[in-house]
ChimeraX commands (.cxc) that place a marker at each C-alpha (Angstrom):
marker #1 position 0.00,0.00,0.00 radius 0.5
marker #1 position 3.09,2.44,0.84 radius 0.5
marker #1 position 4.36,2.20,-2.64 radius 0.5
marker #1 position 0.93,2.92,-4.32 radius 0.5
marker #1 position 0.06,5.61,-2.32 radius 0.5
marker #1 position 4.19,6.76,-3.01 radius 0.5
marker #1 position 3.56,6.84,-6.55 radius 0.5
marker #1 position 0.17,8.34,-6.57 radius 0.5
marker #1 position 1.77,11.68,-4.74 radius 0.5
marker #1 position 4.72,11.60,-7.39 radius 0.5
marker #1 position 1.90,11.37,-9.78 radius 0.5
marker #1 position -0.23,14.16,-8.45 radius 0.5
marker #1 position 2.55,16.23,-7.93 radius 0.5
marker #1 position 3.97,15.94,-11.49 radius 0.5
marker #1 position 0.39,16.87,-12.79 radius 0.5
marker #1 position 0.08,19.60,-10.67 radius 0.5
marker #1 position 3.51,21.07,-11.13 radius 0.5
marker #1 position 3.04,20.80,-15.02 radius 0.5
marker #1 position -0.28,21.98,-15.22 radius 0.5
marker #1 position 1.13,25.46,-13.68 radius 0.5
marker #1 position 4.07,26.00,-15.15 radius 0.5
marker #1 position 2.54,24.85,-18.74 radius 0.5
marker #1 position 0.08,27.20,-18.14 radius 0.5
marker #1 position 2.48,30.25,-17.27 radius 0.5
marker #1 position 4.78,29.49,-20.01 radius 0.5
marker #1 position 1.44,29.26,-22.31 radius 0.5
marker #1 position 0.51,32.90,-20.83 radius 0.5
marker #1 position 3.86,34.11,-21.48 radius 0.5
marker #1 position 4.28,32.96,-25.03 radius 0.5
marker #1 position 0.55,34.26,-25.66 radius 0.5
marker #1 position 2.01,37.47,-23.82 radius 0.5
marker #1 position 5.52,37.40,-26.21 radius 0.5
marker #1 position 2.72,36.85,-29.29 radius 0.5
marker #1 position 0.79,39.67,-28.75 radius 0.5
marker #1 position -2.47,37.13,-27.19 radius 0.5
marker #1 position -3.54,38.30,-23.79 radius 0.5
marker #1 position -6.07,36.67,-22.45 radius 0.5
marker #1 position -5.83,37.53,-18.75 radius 0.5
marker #1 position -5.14,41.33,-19.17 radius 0.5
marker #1 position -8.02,41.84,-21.31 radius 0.5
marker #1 position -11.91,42.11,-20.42 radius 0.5
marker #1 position -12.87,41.04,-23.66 radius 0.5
marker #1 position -13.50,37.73,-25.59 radius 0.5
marker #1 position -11.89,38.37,-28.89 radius 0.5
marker #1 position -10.06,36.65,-31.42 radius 0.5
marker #1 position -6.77,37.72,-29.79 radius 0.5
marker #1 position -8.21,36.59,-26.15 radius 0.5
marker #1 position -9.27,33.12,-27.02 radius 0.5
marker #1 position -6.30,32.64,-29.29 radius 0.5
marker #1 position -4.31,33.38,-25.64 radius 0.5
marker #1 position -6.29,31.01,-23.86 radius 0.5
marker #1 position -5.87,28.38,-26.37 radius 0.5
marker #1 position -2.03,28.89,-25.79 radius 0.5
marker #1 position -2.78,28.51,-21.59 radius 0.5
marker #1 position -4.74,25.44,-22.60 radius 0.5
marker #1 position -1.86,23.76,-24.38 radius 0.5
marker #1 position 0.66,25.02,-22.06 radius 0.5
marker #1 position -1.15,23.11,-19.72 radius 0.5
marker #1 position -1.25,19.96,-21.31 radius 0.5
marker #1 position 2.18,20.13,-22.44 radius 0.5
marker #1 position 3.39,21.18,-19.14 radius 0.5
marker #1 position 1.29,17.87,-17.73 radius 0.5
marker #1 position 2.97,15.69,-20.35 radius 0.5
marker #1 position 6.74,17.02,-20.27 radius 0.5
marker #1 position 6.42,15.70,-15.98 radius 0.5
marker #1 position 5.09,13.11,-16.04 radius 0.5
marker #1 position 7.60,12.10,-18.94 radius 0.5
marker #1 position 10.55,13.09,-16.32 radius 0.5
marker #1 position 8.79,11.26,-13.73 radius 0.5
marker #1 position 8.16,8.14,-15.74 radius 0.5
marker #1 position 12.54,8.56,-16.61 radius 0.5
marker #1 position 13.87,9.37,-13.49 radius 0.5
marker #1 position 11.27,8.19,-11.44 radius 0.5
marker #1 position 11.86,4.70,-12.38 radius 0.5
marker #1 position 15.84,5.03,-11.42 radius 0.5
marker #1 position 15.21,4.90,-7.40 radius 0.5
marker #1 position 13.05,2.42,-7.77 radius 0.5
marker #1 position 15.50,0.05,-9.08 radius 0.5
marker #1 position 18.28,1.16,-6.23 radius 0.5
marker #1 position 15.67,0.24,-3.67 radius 0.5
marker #1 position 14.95,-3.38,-5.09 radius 0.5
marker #1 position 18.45,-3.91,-5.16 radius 0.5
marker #1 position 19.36,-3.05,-1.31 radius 0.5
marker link #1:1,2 radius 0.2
marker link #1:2,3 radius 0.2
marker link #1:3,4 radius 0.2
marker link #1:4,5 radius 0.2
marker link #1:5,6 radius 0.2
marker link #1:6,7 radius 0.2
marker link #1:7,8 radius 0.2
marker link #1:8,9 radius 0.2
marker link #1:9,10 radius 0.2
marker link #1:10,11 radius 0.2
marker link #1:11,12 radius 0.2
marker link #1:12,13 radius 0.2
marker link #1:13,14 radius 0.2
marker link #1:14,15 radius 0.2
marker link #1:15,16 radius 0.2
marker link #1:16,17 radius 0.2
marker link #1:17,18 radius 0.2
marker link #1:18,19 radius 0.2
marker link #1:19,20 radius 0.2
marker link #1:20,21 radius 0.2
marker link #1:21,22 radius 0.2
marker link #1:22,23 radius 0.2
marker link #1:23,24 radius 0.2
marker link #1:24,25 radius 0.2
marker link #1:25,26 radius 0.2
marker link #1:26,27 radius 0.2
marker link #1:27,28 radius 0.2
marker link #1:28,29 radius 0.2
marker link #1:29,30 radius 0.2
marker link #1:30,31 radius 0.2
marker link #1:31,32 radius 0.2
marker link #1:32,33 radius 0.2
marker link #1:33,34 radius 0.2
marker link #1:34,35 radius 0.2
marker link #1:35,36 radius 0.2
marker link #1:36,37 radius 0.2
marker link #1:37,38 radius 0.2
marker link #1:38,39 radius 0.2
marker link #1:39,40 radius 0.2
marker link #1:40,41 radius 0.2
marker link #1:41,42 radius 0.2
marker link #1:42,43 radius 0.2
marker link #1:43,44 radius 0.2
marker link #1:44,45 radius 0.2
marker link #1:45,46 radius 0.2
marker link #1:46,47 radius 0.2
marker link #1:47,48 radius 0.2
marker link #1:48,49 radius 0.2
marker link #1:49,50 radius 0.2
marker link #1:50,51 radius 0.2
marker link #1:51,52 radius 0.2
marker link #1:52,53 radius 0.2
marker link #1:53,54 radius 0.2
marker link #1:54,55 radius 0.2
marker link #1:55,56 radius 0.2
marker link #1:56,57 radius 0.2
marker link #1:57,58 radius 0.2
marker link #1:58,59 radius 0.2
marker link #1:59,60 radius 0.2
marker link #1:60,61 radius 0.2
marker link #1:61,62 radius 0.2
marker link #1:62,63 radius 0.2
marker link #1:63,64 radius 0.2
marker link #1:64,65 radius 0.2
marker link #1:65,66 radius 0.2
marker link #1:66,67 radius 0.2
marker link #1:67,68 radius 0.2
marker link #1:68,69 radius 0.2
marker link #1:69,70 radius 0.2
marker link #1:70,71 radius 0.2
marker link #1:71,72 radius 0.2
marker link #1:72,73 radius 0.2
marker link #1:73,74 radius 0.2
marker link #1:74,75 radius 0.2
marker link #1:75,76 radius 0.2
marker link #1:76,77 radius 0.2
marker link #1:77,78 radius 0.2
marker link #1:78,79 radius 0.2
marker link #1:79,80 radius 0.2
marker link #1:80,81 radius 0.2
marker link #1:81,82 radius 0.2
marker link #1:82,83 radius 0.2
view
């Protein structure tokens, strides 16, 4: 049960750490592009075209941690088995 509930935090934590930092680094490349979506009151091309960039930042922030979690994840695993 300790290892599930181990790897269910890692895996919680990776999600949550990539779905922030995708979606700042989405903001700030809609921000670099000219898209604002949070500075703006309106619901414009330009805005929706910004929160499609937070969207994918999001899921590409998501994807990018758990990939490094599924990597280097995997390595302490095998030094516990083998002590």
């Amino acid at each position: 049960m300790q290892e599930t509930l181990k790897k269910d935090l890692q895996l919680g934590l990776a999600d949550a750490c990539g779905f922030v930092l995708g979606a700042i680094a989405g903001w700030q490349t809609g921000l670099a592009l000219g898209f604002d979506f949070l500075g703006s009151t309106e619901w414009g091309t330009s805005q929706l075209i910004g929160l499609a960039l937070i969207l994918l930042g999001c899921g590409l922030g998501r994807w990018v941690c758990r990939g490094l979690l599924a990597r280097f994840g995997s390595r302490g695993e095998n030094k516990n088995k083998k002590a």
